[in-house]
N, C-alpha and C positions, 0 to 999 in steps of 0.2 A: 105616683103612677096611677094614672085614670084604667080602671077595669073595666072591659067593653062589656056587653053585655051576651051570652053565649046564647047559643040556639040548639032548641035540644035537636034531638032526628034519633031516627030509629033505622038500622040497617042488620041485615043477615050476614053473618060471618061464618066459618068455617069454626065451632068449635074447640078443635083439635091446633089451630093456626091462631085462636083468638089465646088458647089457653099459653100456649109454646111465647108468644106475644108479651102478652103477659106478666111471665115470668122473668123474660127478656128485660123489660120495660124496668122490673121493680128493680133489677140491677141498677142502673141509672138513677132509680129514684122516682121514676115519673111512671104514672099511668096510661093506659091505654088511651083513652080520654088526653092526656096531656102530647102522647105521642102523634095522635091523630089530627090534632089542631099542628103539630109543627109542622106534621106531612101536607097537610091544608098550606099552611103557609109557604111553607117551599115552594109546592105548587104556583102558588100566586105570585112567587117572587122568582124564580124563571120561566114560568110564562107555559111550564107542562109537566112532565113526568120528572120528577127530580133524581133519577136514573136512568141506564141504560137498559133497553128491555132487550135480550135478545135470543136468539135459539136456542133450546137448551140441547139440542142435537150439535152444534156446531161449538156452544161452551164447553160441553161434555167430553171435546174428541180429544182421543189422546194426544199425548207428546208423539209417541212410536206412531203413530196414524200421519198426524203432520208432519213429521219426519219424512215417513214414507212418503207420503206426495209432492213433497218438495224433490226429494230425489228422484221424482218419475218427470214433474217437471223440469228439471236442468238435465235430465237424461234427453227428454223432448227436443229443447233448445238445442244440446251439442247436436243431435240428429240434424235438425233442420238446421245449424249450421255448415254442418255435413254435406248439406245437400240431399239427404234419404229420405226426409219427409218434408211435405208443403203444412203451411200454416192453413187452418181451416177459416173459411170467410165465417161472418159473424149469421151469416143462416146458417151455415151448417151448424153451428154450435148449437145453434135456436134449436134446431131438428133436432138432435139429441135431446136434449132438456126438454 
């Protein structure tokens, strides 16, 4: 196996998240340094973030939370198939938000 040749670089890490990292890493076996080049590689080999980024307000919510809007949702629908409430056009919604 041909070894490429590495490039050093120097960047600012979070300590605390370098250390926690780390320790992660050596479970595996592999350095921080070794972990970094795989994340580099992922990267390059789908073309971006090799995860999901996403809110941690909306990852965060409960079960009982989504529960509960789900049941205020199908409570909405039976209404408006009721006939008691109109669906709101996509300004109004805007307006709110």
């Amino acid at each position: 196996m041909i070894k490429s040749v590495r490039k050093q670089t120097s960047i600012k890490v979070d300590p605390i998240a370098w250390d926690s990292a780390k320790e992660i890493f050596s479970g595996y076996g592999i350095s921080v340094s070794d972990a970094i080049n795989i994340f580099l590689n992922k990267v390059q080999k789908v073309g971006g973030l090799p995860f999901e980024m996403r809110d941690e307000e909306v990852y965060n919510t409960s079960k009982e939370k989504i529960l509960e809007d789900l049941k205020e949702a199908v409570q909405e629908v039976k209404l408006y198939e009721q006939g008691k409430i109109k669906l709101k056009t996509l300004d109004e919604v805007l307006e709110v938000l």
